[in-house]
N, C-alpha and C positions, 0 to 999 in steps of 0.2 A: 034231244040234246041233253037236256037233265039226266035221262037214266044214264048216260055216258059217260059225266062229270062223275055221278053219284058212284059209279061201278070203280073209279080211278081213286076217288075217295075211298072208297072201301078196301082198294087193294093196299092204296099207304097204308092205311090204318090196320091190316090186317099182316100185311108180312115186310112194311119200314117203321114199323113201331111208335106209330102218329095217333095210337088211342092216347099217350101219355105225355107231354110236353118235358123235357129233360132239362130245360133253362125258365128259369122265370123272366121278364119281361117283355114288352112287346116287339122290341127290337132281333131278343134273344131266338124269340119264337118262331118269327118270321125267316129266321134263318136257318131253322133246323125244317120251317117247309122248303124253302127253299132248296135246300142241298138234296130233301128227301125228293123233291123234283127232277132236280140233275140226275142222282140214281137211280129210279124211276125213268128216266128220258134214256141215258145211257144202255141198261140192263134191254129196255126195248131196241133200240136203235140195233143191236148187234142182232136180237132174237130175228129184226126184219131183215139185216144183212144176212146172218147166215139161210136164212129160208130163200135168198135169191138169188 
């Protein structure tokens, strides 16, 4: 379960630009996981559509 989280973690951080926070506060931050979740959900959702 962890390496799974961890792997999902590392792909934000690595190609939705989540090693560096672009808003200061805690509110601010949570939103920019947020969104970076949605594109993340989104970019997959099609990759499994078009494979089926």
């Amino acid at each position: 379960m962890r390496g799974r989280i961890e792997k999902i973690f590392g792909t934000w951080k690595r190609s939705y630009g989540l090693r560096r926070m672009r808003w200061r506060g805690l509110a601010k931050a949570a939103l920019q996981v947020h969104l970076t979740a949605i594109a993340y959900n989104l970019k997959r959702g099609l990759t499994i559509i078009a494979a089926a």
